[in-house]
Each structure stands twice: as structure tokens, then as C-alpha cells.
DRENMIPA-535646 format. One record per atom (N, C-alpha, C, O): residue number from 1; residue in three letters; atom name; x, y, z. Coordinates in Angstrom, 2 decimals, m for minus. Layout:
<tises>
(tise NUM,'Ala','CA',(X,Y,Z))
...
</tises>
This chain:
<tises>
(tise 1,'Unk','N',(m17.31,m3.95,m47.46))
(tise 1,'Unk','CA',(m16.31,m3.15,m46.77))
(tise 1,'Unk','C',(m15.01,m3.19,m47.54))
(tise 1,'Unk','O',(m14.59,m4.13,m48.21))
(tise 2,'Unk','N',(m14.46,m2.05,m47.36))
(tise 2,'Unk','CA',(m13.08,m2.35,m47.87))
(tise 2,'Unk','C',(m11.85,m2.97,m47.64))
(tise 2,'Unk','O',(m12.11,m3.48,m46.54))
(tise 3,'Unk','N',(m11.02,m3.20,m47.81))
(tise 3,'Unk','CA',(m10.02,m4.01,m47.23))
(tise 3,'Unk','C',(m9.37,m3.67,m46.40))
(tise 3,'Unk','O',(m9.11,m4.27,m45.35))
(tise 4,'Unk','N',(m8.86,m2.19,m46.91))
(tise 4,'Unk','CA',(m8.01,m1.31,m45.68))
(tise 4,'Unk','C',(m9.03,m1.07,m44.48))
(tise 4,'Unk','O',(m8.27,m0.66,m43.60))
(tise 5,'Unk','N',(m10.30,m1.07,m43.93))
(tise 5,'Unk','CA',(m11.46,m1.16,m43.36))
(tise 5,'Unk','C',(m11.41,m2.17,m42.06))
(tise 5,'Unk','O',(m11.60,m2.02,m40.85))
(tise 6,'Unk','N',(m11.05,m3.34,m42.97))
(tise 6,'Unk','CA',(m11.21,m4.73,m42.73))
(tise 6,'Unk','C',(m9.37,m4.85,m41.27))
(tise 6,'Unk','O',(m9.13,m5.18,m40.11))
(tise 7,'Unk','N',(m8.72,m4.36,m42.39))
(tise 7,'Unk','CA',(m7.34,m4.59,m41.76))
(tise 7,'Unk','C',(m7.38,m3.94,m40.40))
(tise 7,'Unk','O',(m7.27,m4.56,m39.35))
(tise 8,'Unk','N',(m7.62,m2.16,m40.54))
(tise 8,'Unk','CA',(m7.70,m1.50,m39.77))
(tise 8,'Unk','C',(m8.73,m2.34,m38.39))
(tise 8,'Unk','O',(m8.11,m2.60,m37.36))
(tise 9,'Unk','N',(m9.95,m2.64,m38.44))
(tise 9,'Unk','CA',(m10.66,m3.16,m37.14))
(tise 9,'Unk','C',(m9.66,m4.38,m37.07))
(tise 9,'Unk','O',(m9.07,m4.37,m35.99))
(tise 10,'Unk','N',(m9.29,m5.38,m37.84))
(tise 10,'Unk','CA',(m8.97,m6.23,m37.04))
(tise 10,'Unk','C',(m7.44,m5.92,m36.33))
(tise 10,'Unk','O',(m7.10,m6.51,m35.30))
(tise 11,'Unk','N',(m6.77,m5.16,m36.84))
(tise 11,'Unk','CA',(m5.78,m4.07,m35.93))
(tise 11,'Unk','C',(m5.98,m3.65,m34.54))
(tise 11,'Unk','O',(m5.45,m3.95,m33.47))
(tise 12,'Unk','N',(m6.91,m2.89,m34.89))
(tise 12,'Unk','CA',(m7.91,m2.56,m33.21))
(tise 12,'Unk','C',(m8.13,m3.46,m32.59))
(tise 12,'Unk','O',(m7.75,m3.35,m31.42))
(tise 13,'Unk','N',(m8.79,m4.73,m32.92))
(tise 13,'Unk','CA',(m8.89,m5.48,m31.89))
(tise 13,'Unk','C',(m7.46,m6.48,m31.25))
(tise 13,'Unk','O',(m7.25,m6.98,m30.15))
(tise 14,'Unk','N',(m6.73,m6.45,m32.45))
(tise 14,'Unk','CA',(m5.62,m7.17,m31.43))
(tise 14,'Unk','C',(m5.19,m6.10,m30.71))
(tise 14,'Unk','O',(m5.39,m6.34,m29.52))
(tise 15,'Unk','N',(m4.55,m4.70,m30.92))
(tise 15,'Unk','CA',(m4.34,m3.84,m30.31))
(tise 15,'Unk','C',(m4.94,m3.94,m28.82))
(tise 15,'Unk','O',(m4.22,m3.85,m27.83))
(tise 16,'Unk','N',(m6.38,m4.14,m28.75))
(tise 16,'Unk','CA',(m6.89,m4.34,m27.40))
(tise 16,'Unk','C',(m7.10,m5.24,m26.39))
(tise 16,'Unk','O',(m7.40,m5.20,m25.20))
(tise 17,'Unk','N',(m6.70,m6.50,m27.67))
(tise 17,'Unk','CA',(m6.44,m7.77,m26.60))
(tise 17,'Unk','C',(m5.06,m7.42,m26.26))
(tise 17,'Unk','O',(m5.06,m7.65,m25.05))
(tise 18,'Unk','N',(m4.10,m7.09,m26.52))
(tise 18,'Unk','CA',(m3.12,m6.48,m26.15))
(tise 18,'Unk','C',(m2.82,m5.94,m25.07))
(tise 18,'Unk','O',(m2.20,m6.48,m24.15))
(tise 19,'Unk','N',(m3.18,m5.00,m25.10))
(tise 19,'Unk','CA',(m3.17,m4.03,m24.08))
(tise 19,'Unk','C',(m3.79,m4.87,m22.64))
(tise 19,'Unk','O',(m3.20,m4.85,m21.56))
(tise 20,'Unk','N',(m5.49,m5.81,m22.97))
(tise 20,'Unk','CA',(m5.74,m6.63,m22.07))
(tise 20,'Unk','C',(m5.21,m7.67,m21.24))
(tise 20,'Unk','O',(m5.81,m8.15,m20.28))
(tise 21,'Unk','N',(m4.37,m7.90,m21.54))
(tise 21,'Unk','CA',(m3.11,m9.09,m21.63))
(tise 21,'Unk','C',(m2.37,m8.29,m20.74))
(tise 21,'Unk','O',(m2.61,m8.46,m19.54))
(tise 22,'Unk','N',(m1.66,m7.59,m20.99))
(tise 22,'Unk','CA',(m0.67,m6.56,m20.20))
(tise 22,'Unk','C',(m1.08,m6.36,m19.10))
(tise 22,'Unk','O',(m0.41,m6.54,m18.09))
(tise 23,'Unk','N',(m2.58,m5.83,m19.14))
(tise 23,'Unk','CA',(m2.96,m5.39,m17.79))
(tise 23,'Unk','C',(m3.11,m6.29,m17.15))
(tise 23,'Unk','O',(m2.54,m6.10,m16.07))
(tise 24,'Unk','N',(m3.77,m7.56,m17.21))
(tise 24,'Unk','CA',(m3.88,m9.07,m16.36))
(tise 24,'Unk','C',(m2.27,m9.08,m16.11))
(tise 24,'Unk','O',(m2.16,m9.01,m14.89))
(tise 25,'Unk','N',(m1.29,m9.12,m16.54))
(tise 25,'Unk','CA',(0.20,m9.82,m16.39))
(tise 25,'Unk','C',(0.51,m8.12,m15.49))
(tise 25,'Unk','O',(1.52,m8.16,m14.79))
(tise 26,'Unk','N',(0.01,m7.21,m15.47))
(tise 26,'Unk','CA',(1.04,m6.32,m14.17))
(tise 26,'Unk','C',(0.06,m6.59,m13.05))
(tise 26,'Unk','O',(0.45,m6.59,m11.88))
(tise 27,'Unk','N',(m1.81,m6.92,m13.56))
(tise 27,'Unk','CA',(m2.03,m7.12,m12.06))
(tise 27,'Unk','C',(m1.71,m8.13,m11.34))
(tise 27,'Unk','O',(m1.41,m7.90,m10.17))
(tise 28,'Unk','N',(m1.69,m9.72,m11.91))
(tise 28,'Unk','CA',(m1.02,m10.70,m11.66))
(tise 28,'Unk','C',(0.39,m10.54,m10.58))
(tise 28,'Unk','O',(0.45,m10.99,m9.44))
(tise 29,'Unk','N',(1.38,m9.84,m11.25))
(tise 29,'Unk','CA',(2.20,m9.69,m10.24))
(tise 29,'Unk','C',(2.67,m8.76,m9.58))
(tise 29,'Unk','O',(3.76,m8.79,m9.02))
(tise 30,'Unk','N',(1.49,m7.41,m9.58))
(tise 30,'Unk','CA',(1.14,m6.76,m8.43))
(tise 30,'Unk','C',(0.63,m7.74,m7.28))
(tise 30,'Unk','O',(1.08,m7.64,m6.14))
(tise 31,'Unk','N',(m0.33,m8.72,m7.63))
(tise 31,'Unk','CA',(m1.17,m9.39,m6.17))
(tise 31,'Unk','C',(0.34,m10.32,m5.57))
(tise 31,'Unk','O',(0.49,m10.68,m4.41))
(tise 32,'Unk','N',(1.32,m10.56,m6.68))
(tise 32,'Unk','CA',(2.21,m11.69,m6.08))
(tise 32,'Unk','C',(2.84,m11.12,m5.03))
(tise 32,'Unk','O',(2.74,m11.55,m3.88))
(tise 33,'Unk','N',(3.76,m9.79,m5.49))
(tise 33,'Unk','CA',(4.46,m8.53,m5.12))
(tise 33,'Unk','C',(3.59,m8.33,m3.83))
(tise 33,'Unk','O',(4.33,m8.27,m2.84))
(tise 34,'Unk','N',(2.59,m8.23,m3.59))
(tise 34,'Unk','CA',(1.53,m7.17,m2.23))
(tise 34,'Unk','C',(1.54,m8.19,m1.59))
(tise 34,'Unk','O',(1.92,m8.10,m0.43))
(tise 35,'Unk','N',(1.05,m9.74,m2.23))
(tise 35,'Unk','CA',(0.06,m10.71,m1.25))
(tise 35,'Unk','C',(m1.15,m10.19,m0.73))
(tise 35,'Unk','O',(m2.02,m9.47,m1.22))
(tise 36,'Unk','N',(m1.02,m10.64,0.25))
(tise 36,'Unk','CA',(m2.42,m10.08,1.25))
(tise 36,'Unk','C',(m2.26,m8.86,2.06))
(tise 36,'Unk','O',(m2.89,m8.49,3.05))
(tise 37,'Unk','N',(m1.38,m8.37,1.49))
(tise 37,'Unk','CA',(m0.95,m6.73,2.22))
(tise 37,'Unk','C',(m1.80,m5.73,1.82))
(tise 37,'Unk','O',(m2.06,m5.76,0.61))
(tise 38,'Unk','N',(m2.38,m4.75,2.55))
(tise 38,'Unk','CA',(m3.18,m3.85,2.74))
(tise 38,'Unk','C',(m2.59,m2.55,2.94))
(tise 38,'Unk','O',(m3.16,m1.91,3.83))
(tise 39,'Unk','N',(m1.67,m2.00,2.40))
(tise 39,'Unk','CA',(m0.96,m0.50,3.01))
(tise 39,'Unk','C',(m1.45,0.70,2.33))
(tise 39,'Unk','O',(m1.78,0.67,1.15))
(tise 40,'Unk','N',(m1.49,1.70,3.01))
(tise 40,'Unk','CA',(m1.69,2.75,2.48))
(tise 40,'Unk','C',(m1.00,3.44,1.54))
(tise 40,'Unk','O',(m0.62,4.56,1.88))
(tise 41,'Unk','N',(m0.71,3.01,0.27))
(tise 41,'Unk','CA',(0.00,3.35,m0.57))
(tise 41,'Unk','C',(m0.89,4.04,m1.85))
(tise 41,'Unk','O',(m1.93,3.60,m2.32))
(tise 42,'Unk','N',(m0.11,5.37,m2.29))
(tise 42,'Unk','CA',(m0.55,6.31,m3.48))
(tise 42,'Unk','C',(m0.38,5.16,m4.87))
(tise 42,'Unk','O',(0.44,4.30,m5.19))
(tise 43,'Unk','N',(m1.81,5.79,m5.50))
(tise 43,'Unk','CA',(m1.39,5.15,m6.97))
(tise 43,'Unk','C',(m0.28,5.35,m7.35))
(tise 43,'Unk','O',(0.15,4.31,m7.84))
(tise 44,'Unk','N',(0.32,6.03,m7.39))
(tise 44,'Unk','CA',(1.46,6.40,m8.02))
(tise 44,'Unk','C',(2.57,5.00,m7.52))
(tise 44,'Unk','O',(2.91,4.10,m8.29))
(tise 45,'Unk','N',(2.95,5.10,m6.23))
(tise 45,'Unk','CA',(3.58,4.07,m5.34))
(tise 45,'Unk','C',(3.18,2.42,m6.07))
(tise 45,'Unk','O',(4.06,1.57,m5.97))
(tise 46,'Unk','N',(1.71,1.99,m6.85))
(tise 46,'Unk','CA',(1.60,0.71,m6.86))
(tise 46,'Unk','C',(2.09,0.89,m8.45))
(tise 46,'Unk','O',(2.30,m0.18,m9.01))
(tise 47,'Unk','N',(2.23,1.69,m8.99))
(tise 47,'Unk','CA',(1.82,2.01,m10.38))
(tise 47,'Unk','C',(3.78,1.80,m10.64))
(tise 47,'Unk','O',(4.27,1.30,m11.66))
(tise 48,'Unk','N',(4.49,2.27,m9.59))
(tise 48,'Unk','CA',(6.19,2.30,m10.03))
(tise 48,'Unk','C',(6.80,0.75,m9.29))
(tise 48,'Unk','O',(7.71,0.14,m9.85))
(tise 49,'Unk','N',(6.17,0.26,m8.01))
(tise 49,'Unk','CA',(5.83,m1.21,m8.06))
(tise 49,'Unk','C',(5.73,m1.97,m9.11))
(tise 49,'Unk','O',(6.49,m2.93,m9.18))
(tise 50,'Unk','N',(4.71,m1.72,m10.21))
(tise 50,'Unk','CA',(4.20,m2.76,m10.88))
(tise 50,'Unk','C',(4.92,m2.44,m12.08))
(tise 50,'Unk','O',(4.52,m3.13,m13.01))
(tise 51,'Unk','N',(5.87,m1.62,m12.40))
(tise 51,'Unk','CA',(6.98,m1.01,m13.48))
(tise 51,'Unk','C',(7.97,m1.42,m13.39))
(tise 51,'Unk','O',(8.64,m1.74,m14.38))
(tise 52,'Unk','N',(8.35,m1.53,m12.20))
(tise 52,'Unk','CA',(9.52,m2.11,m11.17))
(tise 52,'Unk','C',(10.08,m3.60,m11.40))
(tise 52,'Unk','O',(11.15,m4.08,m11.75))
(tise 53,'Unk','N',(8.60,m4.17,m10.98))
(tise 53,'Unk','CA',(8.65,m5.93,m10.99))
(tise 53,'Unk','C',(8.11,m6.23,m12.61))
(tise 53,'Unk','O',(7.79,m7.37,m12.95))
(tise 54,'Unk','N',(8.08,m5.48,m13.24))
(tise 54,'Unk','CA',(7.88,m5.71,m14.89))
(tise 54,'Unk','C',(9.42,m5.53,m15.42))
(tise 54,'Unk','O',(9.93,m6.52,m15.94))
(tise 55,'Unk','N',(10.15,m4.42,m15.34))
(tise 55,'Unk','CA',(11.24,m4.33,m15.54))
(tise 55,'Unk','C',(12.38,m4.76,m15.31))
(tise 55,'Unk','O',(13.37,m4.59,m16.03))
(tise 56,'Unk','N',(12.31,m5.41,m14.16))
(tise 56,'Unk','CA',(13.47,m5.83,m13.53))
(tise 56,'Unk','C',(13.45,m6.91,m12.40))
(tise 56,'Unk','O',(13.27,m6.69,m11.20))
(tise 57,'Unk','N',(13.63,m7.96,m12.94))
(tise 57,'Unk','CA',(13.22,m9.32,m12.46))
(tise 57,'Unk','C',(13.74,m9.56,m10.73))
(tise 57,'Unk','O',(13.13,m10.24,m9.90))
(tise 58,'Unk','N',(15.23,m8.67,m10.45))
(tise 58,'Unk','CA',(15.64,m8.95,m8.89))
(tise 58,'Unk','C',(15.73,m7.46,m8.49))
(tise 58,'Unk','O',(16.79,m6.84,m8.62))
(tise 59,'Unk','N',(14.89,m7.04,m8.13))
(tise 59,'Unk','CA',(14.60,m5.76,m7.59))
(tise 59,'Unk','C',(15.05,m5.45,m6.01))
(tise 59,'Unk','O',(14.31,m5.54,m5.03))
(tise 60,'Unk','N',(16.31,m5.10,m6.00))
(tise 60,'Unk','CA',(16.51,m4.46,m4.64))
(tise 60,'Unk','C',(15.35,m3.87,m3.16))
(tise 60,'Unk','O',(15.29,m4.28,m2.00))
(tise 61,'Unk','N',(14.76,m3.02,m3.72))
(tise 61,'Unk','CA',(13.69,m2.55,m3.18))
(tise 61,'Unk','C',(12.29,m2.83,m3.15))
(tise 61,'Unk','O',(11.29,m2.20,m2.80))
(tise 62,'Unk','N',(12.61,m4.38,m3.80))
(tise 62,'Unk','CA',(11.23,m4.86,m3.91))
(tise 62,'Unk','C',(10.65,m5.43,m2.61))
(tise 62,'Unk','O',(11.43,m6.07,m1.90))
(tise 63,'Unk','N',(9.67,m5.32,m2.29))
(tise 63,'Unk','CA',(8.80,m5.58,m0.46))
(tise 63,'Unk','C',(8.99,m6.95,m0.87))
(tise 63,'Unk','O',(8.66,m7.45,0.21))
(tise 64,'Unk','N',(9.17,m7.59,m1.34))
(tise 64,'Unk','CA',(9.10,m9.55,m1.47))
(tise 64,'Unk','C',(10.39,m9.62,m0.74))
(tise 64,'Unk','O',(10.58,m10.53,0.07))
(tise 65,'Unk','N',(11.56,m8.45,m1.06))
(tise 65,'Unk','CA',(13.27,m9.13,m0.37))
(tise 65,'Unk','C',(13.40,m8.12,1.06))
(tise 65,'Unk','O',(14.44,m7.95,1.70))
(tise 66,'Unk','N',(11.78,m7.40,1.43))
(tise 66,'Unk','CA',(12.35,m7.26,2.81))
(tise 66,'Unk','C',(12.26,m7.66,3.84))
(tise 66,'Unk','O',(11.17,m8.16,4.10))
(tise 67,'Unk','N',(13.27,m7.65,4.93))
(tise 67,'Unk','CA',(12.98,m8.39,6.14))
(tise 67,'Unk','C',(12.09,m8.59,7.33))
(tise 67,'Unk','O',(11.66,m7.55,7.82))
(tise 68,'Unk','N',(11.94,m9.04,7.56))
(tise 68,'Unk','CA',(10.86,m9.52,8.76))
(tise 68,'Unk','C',(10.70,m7.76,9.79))
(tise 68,'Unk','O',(9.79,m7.00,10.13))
(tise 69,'Unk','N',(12.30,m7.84,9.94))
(tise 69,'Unk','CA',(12.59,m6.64,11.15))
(tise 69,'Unk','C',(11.74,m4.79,10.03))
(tise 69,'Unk','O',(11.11,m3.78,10.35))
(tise 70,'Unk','N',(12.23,m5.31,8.87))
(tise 70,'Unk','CA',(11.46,m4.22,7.66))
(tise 70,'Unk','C',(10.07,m4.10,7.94))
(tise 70,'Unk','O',(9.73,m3.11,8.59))
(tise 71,'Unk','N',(9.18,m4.95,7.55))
(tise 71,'Unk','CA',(8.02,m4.92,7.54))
(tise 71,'Unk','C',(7.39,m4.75,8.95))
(tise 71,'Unk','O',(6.33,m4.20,9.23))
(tise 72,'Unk','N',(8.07,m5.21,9.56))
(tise 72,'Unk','CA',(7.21,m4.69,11.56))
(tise 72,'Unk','C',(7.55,m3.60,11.22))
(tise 72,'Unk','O',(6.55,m2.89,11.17))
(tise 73,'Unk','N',(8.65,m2.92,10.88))
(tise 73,'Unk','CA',(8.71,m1.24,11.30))
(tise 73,'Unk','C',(7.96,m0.43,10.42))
(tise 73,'Unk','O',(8.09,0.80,10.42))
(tise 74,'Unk','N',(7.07,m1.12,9.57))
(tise 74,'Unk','CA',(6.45,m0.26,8.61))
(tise 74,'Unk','C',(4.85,m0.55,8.97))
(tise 74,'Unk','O',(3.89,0.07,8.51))
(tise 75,'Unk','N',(4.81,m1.85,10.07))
(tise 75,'Unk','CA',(3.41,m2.08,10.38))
(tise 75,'Unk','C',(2.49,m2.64,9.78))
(tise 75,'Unk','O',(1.28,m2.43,9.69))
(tise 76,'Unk','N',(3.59,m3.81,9.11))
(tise 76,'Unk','CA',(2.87,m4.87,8.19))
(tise 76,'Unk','C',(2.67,m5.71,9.21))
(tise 76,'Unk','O',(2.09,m6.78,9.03))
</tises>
């Protein structure tokens, strides 16, 4: 094989442990973020969640800082 061959796959594969990694670390703290919560929420909704708590470590609007009186009215 050639070298540039050689470089290129082993490129690809870190590339994909990569990417694998990432995805374990947003689902990781998607489950932290939800817990054992069950809501009817659009992909889209878990997908700016999990962008959210990746981006920005004290998130205003994050469901972890809302209140007790919050979550009854939403029927958690």
C-alpha cells in the first residue's frame, strides 16, 4: 500500500473514533440533563438541549435550574 493510503485510513479511523466520543459525551449529558424524565419533546427540542448543555456550562433555561412549582406546571 502506499503511504498516502496508509495515512488517509488511519485518518478515517480516528476521525470516527471521534465523532464516537462526541456522541457518548452529548448522550451522557443529555441522560444527566433529562434524568428519568419522559416528556414529549421534538428531536429538534433534545438536539438544542444537548447543544445547549455542550455550549454553555450555566444555562438559564436549562430543566436541571427549574423549579419544583416549573416542572408540576409542565407535568413532570
Amino acid at each position: 500500500m502506499k503511504r498516502s493510503a496508509k495515512i488517509a485510513i488511519i485518518a478515517g479511523i480516528v476521525i470516527v473514533v471521534i465523532v464516537s466520543a462526541l456522541a457518548v459525551v452529548v448522550h451522557l449529558r443529555q441522560s444527566a440533563i433529562e434524568g428519568t424524565e419522559h416528556a414529549n419533546e421534538t428531536i429538534s427540542q433534545k438536539v438544542n438541549e444537548a447543544v445547549n448543555a455542550i455550549t454553555n456550562k450555566n444555562t438559564t433555561n436549562s430543566e436541571a435550574n427549574e423549579s419544583p412549582a416549573q416542572r408540576a406546571s409542565e407535568g413532570k
